[in-house]
C-alpha positions in Angstrom: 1.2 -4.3 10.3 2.8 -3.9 6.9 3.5 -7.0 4.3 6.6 -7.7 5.5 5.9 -7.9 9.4 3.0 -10.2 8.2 5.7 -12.5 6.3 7.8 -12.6 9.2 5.0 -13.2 12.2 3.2 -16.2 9.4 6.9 -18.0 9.0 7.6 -18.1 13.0 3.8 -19.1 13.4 4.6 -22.1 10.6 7.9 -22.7 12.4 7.1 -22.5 16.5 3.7 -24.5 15.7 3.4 -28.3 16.4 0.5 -29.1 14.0 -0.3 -27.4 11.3 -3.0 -24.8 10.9 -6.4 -26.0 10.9 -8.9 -25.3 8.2 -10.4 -22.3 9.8 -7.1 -20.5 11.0 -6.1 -21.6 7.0 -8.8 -19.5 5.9 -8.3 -16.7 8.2 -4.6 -16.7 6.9 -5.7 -16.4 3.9 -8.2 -13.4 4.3 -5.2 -11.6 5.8 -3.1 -11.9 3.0 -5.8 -10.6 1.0 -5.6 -7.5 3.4 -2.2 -7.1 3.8 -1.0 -7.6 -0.2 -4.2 -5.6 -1.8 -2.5 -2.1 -2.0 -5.5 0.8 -2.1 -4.6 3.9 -3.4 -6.5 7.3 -2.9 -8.1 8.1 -6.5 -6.2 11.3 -8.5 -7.0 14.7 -7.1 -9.3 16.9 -9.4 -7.2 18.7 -11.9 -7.9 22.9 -11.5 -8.5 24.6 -14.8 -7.1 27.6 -15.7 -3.3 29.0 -16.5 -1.2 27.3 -15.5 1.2 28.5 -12.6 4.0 29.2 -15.4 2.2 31.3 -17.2 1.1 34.0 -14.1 4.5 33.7 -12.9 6.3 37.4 -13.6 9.5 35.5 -14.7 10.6 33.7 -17.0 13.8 31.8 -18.5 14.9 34.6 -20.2 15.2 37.4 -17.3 16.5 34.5 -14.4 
């Protein structure tokens, strides 16, 4: 479930209910925005060393 579908399923739960949410299912709202807004990313991959891909390539600007 993506951000978005979250939105959507919290307002119908907010609209369909005929109380409003207790304490607990407050908090567990709560914890699933945390889930569902926190965006991880995977860390940078490792640079390679050594020439660059340019540089090995057997053409350049001048003979294309």
């Amino acid at each position: 479930m993506n951000a978005n579908d979250f939105c959507y399923w919290l307002q119908g739960f907010a609209e369909l209910g005929d109380k409003p949410p207790t304490a607990a299912q407050w908090k567990m709202i709560q914890e699933h925005l945390q889930l569902v807004f926190v965006k991880v990313t995977s860390p940078m991959p490792t640079v390679i060393t050594g020439d660059p891909i340019w540089q090995t390539f057997p053409y350049t600007a001048a003979t294309c």
